[in-house]
N, C-alpha and C positions, 0 to 999 in steps of 0.2 A: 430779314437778318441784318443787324446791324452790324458795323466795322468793328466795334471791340467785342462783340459775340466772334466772329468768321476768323478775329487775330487768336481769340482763344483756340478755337477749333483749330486753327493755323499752329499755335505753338504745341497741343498737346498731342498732333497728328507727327510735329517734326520730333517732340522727343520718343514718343512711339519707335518711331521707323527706325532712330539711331540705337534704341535699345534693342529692339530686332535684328538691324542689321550689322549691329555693332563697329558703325562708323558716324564718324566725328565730321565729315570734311564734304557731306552735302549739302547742296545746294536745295532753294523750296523747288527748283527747275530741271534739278537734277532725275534723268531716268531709272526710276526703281528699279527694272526690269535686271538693271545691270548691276544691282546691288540687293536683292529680294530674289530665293528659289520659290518656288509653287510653299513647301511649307511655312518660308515668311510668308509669303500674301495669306494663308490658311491663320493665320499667328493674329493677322491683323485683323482680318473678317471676324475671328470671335473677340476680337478687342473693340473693333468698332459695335459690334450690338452690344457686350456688354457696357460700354461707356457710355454711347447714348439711348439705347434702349429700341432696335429697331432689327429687323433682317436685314442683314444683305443677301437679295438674292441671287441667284446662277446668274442670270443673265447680266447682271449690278458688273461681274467680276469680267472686266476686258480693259483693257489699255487706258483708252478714253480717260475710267475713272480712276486706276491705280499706275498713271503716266508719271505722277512726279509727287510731292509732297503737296503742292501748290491744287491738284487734280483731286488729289483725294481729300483732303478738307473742302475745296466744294462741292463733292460729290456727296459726302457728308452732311454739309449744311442743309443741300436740296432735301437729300431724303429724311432726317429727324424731326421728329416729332414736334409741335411748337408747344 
């Protein structure tokens, strides 16, 4: 994965989340959890396969990988397709 691939994944993950969670004033570090119910992260799971073309499956969906903005673009980059 190169640096301007992971900055993409990086910006299109951040305006993602702000159009979900319809806030402006996040951080890449910022925890979702406190800003995302169960139907956002559901909002995003089918945004992330249909964007890059892959499952996320059950066990994909835990903290770990939807902890911040920063977490779930490279949770992303790992599992997409090359």
């Amino acid at each position: 994965m190169s640096h301007v691939e992971h900055d993409d994944t990086l910006a299109r993950v951040r305006e993602q989340i702000v159009e979900v969670s319809r806030r402006t004033d996040l951080s890449d570090d910022s925890h979702l959890a406190q800003h995302l119910d169960s139907m956002g992260v559901m909002v995003l799971v089918v945004w992330i396969e249909k964007t890059y073309g892959f499952d996320v499956e059950i066990d994909d969906i835990v903290p770990e990988n939807f902890l911040s903005i920063d977490a779930l673009a490279a949770y992303i980059d790992r599992k997409r397709p090359r």
